[in-house]
N, C-alpha and C positions, 0 to 999 in steps of 0.2 A: 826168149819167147815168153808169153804173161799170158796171164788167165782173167778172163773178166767174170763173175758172180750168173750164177744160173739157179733160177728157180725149181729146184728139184733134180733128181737124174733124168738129165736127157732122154728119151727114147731113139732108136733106131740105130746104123751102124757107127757106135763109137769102142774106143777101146778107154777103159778107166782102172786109172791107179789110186791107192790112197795121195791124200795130202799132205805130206811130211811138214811137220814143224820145225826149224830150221833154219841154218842161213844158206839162200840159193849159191852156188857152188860151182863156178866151168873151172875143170882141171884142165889145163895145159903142159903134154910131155912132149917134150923131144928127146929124144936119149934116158941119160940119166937126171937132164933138168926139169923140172916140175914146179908150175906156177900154179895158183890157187888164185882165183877171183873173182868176187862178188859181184852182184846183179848190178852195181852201179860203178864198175870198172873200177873195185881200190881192194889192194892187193889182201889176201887172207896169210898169203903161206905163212907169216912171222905168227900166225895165234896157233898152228894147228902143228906143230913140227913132227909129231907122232903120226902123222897122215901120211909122210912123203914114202917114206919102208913098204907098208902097206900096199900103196897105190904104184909103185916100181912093179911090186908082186901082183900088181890084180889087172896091170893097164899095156895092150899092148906098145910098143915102142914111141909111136908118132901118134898122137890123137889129140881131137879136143873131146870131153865129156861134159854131158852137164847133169847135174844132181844138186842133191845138201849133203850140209853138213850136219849130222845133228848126234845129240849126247845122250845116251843111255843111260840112265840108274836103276838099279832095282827094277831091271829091265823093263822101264819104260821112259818117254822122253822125257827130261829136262831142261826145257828152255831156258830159263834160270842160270842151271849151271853152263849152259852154253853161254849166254849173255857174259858169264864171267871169265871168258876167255880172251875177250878183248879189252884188254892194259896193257900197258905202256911197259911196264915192268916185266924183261925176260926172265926173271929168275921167276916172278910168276905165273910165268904163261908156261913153263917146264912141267913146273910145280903140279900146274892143274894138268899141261898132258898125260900126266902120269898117274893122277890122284881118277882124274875123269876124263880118259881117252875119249875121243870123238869116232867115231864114225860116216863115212860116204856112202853113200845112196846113188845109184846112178840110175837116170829114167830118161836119157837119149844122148846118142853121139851126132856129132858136131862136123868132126874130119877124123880121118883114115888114115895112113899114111899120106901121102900128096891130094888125096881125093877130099875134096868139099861134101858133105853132105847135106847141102842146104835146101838144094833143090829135090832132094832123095823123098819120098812117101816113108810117113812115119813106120808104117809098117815095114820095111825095108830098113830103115835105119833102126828100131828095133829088132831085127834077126840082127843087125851088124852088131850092137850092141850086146847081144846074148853069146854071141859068138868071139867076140874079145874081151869081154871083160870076166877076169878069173875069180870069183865071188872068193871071199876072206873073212875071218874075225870082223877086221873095220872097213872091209868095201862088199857093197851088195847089189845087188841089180832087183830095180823095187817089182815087187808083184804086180800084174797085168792082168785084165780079164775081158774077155767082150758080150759077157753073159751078164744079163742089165739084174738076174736075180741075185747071181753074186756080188755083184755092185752097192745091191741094196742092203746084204747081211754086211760086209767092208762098211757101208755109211754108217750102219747102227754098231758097229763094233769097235771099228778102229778107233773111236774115242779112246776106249779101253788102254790102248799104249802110248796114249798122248796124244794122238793127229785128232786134226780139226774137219776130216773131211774128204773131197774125191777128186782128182782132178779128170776131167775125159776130151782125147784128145779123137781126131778125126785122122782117121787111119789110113788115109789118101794126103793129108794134110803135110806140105813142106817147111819146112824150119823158116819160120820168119822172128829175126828178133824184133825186138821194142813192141810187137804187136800182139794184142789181147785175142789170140785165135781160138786158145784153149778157154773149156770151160771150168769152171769152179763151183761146187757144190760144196755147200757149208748149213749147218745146222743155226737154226735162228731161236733165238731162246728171250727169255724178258727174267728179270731180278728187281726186287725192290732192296733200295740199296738204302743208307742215311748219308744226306750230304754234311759230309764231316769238316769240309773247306773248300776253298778252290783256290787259284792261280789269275794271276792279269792274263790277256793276252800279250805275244813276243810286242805289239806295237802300240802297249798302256791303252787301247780303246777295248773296255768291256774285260767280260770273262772269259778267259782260253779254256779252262778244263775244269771240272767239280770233281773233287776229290771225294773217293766214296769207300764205304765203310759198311760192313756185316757184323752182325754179333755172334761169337761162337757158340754161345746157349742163351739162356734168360738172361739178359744183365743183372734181375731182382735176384738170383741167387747165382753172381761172382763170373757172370761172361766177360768175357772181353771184345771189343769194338775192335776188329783189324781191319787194314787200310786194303782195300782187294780190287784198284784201280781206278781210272778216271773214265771221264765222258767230258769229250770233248769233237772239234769238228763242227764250232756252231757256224753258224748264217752270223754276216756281219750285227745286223739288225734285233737280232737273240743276244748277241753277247753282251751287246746294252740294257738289255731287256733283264737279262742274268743280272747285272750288278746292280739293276734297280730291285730287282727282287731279292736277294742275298742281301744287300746293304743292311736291312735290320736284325739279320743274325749272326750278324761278328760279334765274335766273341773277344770284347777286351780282357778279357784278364784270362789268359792264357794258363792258368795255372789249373783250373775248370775244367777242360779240356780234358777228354781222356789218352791224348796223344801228347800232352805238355812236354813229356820226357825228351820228345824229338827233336828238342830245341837244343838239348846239351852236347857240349862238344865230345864227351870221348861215344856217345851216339852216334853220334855223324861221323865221325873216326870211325865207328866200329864196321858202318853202313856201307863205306867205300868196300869192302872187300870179303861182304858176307851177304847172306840172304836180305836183312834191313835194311840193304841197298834200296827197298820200293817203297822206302819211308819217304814222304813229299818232301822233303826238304835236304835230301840226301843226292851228293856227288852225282852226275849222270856219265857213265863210262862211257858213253858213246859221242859226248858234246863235252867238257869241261868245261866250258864258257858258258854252258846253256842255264837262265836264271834259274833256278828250282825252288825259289822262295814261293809262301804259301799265307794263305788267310784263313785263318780259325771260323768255324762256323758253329754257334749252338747248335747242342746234337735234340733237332726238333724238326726238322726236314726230313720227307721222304722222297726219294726219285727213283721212279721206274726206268731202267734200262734197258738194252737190246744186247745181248754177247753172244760169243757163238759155242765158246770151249772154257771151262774152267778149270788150272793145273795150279797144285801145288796150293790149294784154296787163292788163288787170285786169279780175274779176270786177265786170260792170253788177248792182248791188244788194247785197244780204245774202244769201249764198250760206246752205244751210240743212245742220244736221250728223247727218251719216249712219252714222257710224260711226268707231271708232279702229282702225288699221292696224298691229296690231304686228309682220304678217309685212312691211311697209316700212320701208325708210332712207331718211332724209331726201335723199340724195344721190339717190334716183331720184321725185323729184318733181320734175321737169321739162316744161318746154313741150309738148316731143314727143309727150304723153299728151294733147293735148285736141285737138278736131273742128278743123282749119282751113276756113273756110267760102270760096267762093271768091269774089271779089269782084263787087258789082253796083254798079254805076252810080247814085248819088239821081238825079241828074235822068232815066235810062232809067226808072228805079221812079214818078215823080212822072205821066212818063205812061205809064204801066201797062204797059209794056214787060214 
């Protein structure tokens, strides 16, 4: 079941949860077998193996559940370090269960022993849900409220442990999948970013993404320019428009560049299996086919953005494009310009703190 974008909290009777960052999650038990699988039916169990112990202990016999998956540090989420649980390589996927266990989040059941719950009122299938699942370390049943003012401290708070937001579901409402029944609330935010480079699109007509760029402090005394994601999602008609505009800021001599280093291989080596993995030119764990080659841009462009959440100093998602800044310098796109949220605790958030 999905959620389609809602301008504000809803009023009237809904029930609303935060919005876990994460990968969506149906557990499937029978017995002692336990399958894991993602919102577009391809299998999880092989990335999370530290999950199955847990969920034996938290799930009763026969159920489907659905929730995330998502990773705690320094107790708060890491999408990042989630992202690096899917490789190929089992000696590293142990490696990281161990290093950075995952956690389950459960926020509706599915089936029951033989019984479907499909047709069941949310509300119903949450008491089932509270009543079979044995909350743990790495399995939790997410916080609920149907008080719109609680709602509202959850939207302005749970930033704080990573999440992007609220989901509110309709408490009469039966499980429908593949359909946007649920609502989504999410925070809408604007950043002036510098366009550092961009990307062709997958089918060589125009530009697919701009690759953009913040400065840690003043550049005039010793910041650094880091790469804090793209914007991309243009209109066929924009992307041609992009490459007529962009064409006189390539940058040929790459050496200029304050990202030139990215071009080097033990770089791109290192990016496959560390944080510099969001270097533009770097591996994509999730596609290894996918082109990720990239065009230098003089750093003389400004572009206003839309994002919704910022972790780990980078833009969570594909920031969406708002506008060109010609009254900005690149030198004042900086940190200092975006929302610092203040920090919440996952496990205060897990119980509804």
């Amino acid at each position: 079941m999905l959620a389609k974008p809602n301008d504000g909290i809803p009023t009237g009777d809904w029930r609303f949860e935060p919005k876990w960052d994460g990968f969506r999650c149906i557990v499937f038990r029978d017995g002692d077998e336990i399958e894991l699988g993602s919102r577009n039916q391809k299998p999880l169990t092989r990335y999370f193996p530290e999950m199955l112990g847990p969920l034996r202990d938290a799930l009763p016999d026969r159920c489907i559940v659905d929730g995330e998956i998502v990773v705690a540090i320094d107790d708060r989420l890491d999408f990042d370090a989630l992202g690096q649980r899917i490789h190929p390589a089992e000696s590293r996927v142990n490696m990281l269960a161990d290093t950075t266990p995952a956690t389950f989040v459960a926020f509706d059941l599915v089936a029951l022993g033989d019984r479907s719950l499909l047709d069941a009122s949310f509300d119903e299938r949450r008491a089932l849900l509270e009543d079979a699942v044995t909350p743990g370390p790495r399995v939790h049943v997410t916080p609920i409220t149907s008080d719109h003012d609680v709602a509202a401290e959850w939207f302005r708070s749970v930033e704080g442990a990573g999440l992007d937001g609220l989901i509110a579901k309709d408490p009469a409402g039966t499980y429908e999948p593949d359909k946007r029944v649920l609502k989504k609330v999410k925070h809408k935010r604007t950043a002036d970013c510098v366009a550092a480079g961009f990307r062709w699109h997958k089918d060589g007509n125009g530009v697919g993404s701009i690759i953009l760029g913040i400065n840690t402090d003043d550049p005039d005394e010793g910041g650094e320019l880091r790469h804090v994601g793209v914007a991309a999602s243009f209109k066929t008609t924009f992307r041609t428009e992009l490459a007529e505009e962009l064409a006189p800021l390539v940058e040929d001599d790459f050496s200029r560049h304050p990202w030139s280093h990215w071009f080097d291989a033990e770089a791109h080596a290192a990016a496959a299996d560390g944080p510099g993995s969001a270097m533009p030119g770097a591996p994509n764990r999730w596609n290894s086919q996918r082109d990720q080659s990239w065009v230098p841009l003089r750093i003389e462009r400004v572009v206003e953005v839309g994002y919704t959440i910022m972790t780990s100093g980078r833009f969570r998602g594909t920031t969406r494009f708002v506008r060109w800044r010609p009254d900005k310098s690149p030198d004042e796109c900086t940190y200092d310009q975006l929302d610092v949220v203040p920090p919440m605790g996952f496990d205060d958030l897990v119980r509804g703190v």
